[in-house]
FIKOLZA-1660 file (N, C-alpha, C; in steps of 0.1 Angstrom, whole numbers, plus 5000, padded with zeros to 4 digits):
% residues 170
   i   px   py   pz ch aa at
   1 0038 1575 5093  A  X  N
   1 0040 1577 5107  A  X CA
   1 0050 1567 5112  A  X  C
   2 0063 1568 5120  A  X  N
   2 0067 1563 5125  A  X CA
   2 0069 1561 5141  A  X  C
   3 0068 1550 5146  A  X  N
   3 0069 1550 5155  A  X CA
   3 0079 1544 5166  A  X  C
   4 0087 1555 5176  A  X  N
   4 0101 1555 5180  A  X CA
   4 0096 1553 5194  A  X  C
   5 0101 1543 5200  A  X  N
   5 0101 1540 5217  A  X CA
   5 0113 1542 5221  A  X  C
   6 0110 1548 5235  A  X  N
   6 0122 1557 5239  A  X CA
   6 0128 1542 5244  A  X  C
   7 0144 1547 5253  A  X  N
   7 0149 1539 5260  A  X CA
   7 0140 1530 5266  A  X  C
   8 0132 1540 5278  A  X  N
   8 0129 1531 5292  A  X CA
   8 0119 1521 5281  A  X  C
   9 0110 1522 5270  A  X  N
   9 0100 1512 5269  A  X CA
   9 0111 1500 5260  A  X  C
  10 0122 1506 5254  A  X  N
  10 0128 1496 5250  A  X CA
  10 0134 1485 5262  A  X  C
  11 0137 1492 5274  A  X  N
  11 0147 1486 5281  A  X CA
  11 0134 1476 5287  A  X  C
  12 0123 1484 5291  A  X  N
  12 0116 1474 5296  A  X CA
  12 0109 1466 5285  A  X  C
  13 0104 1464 5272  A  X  N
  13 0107 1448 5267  A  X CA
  13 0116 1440 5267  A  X  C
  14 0131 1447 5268  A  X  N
  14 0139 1436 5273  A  X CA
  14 0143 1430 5284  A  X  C
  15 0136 1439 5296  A  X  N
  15 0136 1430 5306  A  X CA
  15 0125 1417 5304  A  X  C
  16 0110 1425 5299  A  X  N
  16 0109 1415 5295  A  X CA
  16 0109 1399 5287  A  X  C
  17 0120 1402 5281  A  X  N
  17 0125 1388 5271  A  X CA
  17 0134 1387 5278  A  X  C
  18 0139 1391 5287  A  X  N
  18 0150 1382 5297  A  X CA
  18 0143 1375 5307  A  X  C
  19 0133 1378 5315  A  X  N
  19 0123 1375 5319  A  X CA
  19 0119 1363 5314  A  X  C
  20 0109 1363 5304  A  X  N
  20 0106 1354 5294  A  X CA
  20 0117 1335 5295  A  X  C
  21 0128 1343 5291  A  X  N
  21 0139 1338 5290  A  X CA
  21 0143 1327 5300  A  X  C
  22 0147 1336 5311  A  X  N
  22 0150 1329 5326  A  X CA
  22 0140 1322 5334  A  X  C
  23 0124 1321 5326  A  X  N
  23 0114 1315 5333  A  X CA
  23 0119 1302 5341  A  X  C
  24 0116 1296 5347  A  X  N
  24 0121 1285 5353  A  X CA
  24 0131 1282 5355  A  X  C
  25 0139 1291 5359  A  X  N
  25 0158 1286 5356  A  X CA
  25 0159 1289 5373  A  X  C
  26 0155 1295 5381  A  X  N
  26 0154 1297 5393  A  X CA
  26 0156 1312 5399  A  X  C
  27 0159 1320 5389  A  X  N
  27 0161 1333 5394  A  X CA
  27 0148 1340 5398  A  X  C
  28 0135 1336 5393  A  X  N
  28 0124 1342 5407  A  X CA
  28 0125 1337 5418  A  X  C
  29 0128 1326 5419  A  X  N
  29 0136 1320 5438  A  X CA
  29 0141 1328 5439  A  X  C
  30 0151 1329 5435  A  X  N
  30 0167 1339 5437  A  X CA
  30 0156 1353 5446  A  X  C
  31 0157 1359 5434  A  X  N
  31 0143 1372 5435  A  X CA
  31 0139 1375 5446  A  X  C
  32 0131 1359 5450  A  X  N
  32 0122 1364 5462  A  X CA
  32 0125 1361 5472  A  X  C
  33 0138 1362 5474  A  X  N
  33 0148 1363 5490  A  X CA
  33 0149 1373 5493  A  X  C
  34 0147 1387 5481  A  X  N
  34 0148 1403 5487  A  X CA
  34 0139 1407 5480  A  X  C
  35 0130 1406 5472  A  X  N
  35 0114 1408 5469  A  X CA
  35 0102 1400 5473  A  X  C
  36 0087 1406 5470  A  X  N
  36 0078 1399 5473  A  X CA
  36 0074 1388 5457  A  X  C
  37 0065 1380 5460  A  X  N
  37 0061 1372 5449  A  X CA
  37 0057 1385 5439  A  X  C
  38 0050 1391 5440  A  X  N
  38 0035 1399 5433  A  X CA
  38 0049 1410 5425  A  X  C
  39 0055 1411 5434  A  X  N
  39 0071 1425 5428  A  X CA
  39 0079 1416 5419  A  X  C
  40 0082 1400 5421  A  X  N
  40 0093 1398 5417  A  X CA
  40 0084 1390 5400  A  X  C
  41 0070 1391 5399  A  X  N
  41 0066 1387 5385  A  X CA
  41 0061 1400 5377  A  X  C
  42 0054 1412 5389  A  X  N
  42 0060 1422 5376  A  X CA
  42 0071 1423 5369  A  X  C
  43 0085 1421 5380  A  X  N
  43 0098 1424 5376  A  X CA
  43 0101 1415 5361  A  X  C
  44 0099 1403 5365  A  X  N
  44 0104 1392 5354  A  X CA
  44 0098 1399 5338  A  X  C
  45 0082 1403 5344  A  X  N
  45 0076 1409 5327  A  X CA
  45 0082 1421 5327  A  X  C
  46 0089 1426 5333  A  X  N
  46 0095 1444 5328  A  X CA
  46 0084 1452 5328  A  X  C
  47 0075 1448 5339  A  X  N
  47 0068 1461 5341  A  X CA
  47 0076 1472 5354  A  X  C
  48 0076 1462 5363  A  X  N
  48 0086 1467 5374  A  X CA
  48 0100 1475 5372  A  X  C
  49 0098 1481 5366  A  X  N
  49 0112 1488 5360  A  X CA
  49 0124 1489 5365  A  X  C
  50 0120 1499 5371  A  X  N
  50 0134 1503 5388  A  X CA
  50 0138 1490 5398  A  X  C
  51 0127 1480 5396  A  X  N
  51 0129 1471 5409  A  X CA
  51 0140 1460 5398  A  X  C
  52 0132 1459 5386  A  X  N
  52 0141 1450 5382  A  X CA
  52 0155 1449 5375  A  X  C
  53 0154 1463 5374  A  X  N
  53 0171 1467 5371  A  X CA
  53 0176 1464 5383  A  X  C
  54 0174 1468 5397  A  X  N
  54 0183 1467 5408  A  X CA
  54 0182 1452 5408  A  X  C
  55 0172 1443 5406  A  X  N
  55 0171 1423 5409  A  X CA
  55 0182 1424 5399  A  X  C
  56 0181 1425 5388  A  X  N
  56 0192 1417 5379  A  X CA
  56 0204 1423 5378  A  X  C
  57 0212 1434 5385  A  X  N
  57 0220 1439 5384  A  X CA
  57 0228 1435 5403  A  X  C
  58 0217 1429 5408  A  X  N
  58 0221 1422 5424  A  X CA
  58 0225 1407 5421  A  X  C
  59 0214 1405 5410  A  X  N
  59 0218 1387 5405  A  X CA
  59 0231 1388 5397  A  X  C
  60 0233 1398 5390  A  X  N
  60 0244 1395 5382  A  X CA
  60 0257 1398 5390  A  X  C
  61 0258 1408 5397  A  X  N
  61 0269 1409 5408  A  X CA
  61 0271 1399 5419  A  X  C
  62 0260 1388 5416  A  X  N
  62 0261 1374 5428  A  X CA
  62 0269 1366 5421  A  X  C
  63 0266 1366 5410  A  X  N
  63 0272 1356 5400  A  X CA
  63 0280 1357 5397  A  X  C
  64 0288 1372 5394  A  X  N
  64 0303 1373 5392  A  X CA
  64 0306 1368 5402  A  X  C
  65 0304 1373 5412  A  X  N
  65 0312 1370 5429  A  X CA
  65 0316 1359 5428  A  X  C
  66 0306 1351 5428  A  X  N
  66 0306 1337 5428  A  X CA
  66 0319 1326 5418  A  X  C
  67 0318 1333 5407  A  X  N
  67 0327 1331 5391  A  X CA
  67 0343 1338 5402  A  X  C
  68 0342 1347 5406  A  X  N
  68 0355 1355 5406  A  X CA
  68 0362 1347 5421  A  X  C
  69 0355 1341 5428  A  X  N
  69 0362 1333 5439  A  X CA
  69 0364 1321 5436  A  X  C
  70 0355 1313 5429  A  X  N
  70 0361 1298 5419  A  X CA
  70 0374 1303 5416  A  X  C
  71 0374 1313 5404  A  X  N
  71 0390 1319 5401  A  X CA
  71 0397 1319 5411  A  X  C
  72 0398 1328 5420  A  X  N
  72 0412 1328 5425  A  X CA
  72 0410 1323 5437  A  X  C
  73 0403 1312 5442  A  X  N
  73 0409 1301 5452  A  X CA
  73 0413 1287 5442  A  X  C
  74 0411 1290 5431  A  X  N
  74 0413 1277 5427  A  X CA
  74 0416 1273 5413  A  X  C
  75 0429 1293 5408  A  X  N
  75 0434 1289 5399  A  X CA
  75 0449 1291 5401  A  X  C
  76 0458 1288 5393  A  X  N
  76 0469 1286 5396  A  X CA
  76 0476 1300 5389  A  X  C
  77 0466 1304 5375  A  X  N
  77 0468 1314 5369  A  X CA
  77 0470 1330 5380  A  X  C
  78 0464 1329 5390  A  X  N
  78 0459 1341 5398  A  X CA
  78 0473 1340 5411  A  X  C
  79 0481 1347 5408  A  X  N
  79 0494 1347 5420  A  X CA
  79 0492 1360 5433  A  X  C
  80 0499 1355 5444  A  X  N
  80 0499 1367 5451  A  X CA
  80 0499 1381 5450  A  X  C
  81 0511 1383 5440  A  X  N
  81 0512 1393 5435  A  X CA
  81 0502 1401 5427  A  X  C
  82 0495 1396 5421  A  X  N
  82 0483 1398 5412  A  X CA
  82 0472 1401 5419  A  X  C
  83 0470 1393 5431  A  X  N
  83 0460 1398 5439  A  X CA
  83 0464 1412 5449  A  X  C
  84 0476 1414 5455  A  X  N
  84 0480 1423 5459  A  X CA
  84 0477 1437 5448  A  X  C
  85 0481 1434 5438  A  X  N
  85 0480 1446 5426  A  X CA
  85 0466 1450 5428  A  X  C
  86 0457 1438 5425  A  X  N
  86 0440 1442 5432  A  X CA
  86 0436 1448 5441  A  X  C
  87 0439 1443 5451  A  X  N
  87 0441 1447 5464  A  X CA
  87 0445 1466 5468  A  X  C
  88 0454 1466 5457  A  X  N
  88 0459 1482 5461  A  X CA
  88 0450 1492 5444  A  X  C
  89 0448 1486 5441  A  X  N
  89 0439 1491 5430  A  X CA
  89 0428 1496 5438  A  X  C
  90 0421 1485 5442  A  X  N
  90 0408 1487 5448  A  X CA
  90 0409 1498 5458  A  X  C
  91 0420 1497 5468  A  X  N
  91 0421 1507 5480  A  X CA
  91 0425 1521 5471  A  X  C
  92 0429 1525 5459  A  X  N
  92 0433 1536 5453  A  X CA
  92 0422 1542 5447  A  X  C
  93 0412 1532 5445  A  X  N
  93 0396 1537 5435  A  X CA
  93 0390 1541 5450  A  X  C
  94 0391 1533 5460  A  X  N
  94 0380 1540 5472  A  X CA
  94 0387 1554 5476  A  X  C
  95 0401 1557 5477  A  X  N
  95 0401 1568 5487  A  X CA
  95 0405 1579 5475  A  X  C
  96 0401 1576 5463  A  X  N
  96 0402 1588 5453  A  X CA
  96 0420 1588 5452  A  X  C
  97 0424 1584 5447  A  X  N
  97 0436 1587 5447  A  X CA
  97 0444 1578 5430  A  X  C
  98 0432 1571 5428  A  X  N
  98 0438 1563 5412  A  X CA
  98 0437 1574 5402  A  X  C
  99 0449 1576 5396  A  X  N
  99 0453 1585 5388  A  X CA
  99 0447 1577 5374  A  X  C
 100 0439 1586 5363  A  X  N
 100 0436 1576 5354  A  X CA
 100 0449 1580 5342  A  X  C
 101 0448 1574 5332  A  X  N
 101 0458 1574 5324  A  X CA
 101 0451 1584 5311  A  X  C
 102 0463 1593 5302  A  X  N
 102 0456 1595 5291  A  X CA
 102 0450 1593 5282  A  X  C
 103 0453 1576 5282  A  X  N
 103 0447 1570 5268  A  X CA
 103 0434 1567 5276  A  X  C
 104 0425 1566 5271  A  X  N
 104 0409 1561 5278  A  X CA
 104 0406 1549 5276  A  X  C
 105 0416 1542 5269  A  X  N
 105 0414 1527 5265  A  X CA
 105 0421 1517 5277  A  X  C
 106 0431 1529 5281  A  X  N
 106 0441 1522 5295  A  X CA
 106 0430 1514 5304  A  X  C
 107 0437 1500 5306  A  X  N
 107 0432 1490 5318  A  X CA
 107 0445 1481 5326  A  X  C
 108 0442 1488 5337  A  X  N
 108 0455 1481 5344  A  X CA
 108 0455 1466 5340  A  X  C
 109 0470 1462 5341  A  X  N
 109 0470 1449 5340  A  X CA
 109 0466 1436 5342  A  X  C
 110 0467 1437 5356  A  X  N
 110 0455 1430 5367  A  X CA
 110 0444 1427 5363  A  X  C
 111 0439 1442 5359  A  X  N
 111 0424 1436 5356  A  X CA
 111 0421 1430 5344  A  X  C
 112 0431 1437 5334  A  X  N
 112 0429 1429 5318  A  X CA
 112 0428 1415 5320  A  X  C
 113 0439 1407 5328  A  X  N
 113 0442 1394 5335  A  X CA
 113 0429 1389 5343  A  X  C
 114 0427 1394 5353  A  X  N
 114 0416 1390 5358  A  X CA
 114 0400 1392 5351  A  X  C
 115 0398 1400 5343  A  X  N
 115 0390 1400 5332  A  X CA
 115 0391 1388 5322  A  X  C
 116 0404 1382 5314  A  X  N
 116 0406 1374 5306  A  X CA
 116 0402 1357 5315  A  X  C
 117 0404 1359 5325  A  X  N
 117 0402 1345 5330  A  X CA
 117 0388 1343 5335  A  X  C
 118 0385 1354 5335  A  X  N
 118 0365 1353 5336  A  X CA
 118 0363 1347 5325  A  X  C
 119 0365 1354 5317  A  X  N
 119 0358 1349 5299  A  X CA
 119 0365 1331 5299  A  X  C
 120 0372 1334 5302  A  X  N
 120 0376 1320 5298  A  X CA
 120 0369 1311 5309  A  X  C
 121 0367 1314 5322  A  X  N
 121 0356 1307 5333  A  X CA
 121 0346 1304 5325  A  X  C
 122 0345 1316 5320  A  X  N
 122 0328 1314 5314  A  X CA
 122 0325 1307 5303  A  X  C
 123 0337 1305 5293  A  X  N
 123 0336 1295 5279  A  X CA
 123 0334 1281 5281  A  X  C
 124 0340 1276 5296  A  X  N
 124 0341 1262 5304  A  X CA
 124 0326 1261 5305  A  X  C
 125 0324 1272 5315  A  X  N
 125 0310 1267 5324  A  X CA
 125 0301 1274 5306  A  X  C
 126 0301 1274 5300  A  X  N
 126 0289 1273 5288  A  X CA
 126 0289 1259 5275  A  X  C
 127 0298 1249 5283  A  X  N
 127 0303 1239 5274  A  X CA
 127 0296 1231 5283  A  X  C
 128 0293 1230 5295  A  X  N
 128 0290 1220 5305  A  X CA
 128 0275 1217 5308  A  X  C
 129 0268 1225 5296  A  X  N
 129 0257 1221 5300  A  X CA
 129 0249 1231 5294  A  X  C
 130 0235 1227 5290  A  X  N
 130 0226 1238 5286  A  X CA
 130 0220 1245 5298  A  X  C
 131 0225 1243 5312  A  X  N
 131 0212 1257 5323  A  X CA
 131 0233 1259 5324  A  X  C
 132 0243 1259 5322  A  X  N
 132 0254 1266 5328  A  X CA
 132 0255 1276 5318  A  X  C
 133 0250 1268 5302  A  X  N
 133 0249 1276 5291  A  X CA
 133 0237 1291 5294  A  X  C
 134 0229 1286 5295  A  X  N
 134 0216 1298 5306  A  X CA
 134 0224 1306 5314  A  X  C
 135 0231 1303 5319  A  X  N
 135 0233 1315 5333  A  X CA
 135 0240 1322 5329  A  X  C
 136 0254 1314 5319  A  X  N
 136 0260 1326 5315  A  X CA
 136 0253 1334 5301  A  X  C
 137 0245 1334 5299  A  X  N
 137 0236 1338 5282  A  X CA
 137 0230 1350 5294  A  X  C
 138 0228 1345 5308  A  X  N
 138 0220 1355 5313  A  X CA
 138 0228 1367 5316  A  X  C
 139 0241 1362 5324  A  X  N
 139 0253 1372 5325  A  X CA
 139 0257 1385 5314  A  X  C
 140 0255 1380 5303  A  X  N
 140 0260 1389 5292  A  X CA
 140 0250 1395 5290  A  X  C
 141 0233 1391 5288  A  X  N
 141 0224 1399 5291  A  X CA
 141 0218 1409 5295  A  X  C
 142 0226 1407 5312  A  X  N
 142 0227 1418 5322  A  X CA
 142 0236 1429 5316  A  X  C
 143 0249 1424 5313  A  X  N
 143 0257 1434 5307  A  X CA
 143 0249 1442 5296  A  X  C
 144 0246 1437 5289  A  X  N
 144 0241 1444 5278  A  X CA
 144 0229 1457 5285  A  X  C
 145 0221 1452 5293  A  X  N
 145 0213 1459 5304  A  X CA
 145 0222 1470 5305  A  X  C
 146 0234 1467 5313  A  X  N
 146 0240 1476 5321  A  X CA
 146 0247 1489 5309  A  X  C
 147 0255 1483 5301  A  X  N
 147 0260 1490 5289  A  X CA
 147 0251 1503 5285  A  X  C
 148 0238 1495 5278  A  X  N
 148 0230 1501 5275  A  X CA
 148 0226 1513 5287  A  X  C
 149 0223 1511 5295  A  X  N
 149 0218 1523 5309  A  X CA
 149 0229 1534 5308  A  X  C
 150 0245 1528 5311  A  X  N
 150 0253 1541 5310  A  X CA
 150 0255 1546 5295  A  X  C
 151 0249 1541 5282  A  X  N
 151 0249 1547 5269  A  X CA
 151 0239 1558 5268  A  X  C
 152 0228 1556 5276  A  X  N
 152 0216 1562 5278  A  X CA
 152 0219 1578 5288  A  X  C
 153 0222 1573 5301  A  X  N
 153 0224 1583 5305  A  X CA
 153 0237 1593 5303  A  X  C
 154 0249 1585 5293  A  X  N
 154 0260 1598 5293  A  X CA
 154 0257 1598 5276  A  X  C
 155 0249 1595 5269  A  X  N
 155 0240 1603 5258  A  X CA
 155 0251 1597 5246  A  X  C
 156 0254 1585 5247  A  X  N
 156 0266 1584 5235  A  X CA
 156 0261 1569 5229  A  X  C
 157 0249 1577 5222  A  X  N
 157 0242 1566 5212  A  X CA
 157 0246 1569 5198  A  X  C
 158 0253 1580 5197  A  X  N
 158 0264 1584 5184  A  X CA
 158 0269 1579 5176  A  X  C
 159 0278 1570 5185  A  X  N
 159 0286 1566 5185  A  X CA
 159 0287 1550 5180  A  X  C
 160 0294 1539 5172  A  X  N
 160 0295 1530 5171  A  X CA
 160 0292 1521 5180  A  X  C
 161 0294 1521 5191  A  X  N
 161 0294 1512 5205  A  X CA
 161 0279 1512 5209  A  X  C
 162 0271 1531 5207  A  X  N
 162 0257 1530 5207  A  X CA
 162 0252 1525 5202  A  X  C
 163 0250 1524 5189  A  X  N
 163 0243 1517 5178  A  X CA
 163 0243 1501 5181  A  X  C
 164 0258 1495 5184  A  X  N
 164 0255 1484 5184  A  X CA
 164 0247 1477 5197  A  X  C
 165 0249 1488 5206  A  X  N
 165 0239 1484 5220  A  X CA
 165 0225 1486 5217  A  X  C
 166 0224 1493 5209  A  X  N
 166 0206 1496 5202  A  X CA
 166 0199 1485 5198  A  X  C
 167 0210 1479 5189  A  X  N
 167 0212 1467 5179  A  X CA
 167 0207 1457 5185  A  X  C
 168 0216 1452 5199  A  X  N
 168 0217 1438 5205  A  X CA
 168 0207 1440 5216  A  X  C
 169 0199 1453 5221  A  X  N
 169 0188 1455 5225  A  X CA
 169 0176 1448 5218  A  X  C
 170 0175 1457 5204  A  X  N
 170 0163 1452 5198  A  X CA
 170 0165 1435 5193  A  X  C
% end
């Protein structure tokens, strides 16, 4: 007899070992600025399913924010121009009008750039300390969360990229 757990019971052990994980780092504070206590400790153990994918996918989009305005108020790497390129990117994805490219691997410039200087944000701030080391261990976590969700729902566990999200799940 073998026994196979679908996504959602995989996803929810790993929320809760992220949970686990982030015990006392402050993210049930965080939590309970837009949840209740009683919601935000289901959430932490992954019983809370739906609530806790929206908490850590709200914490993790705080934390970029946060990472992505350090960057460009206060790098020298990030020029007007670059931000302007953003700027018209962003306004071309809102009104439907970004043409995608044929290759599916295409990433505008900009963003490759402003993608590369995250990672590199984030190799600094995981040198500076074991909770800077935490936050970002949690950031990639969330990713892995997030990855895994759209592998799940556009069904491409097939594939190389599945497997290894299966992988760094379990």
């Amino acid at each position: 007899m073998l026994c196979h757990l679908g996504s959602l019971h995989v996803l929810m052990s790993y929320l809760g070992a992220v949970g686990t994980l982030m015990a006392g780092s402050g993210l049930t504070d965080a939590l309970q600025t837009c949840y209740g206590l009683a919601s935000v400790s289901q959430m932490m153990s992954g019983k809370a399913y739906a609530r806790a994918v929206c908490g850590h996918m709200l914490a993790h989009s705080a934390l970029h924010t946060l990472l992505l305005h350090v960057i460009v108020n206060n790098n020298q790497a990030v020029s007007a121009e670059m931000l302007d390129e953003l700027h018209h990117l962003y306004i071309s994805l809102l009104e439907h009008s970004f043409v995608l490219s044929d290759d599916p691997a295409f990433i505008p410039d900009c963003v490759e750039k402003l993608h590369n200087l995250l990672n590199a944000r984030k190799a600094d701030l995981s040198t500076c300390g074991r909770t800077a080391m935490l936050w970002i261990q949690y950031l990639d976590y969330i990713q892995i969360l997030k990855d895994f969700i759209r592998a799940d729902l556009t069904c491409v566990f097939v594939d190389k990229c599945g497997l290894k999200l299966f992988v760094e799940i379990v």
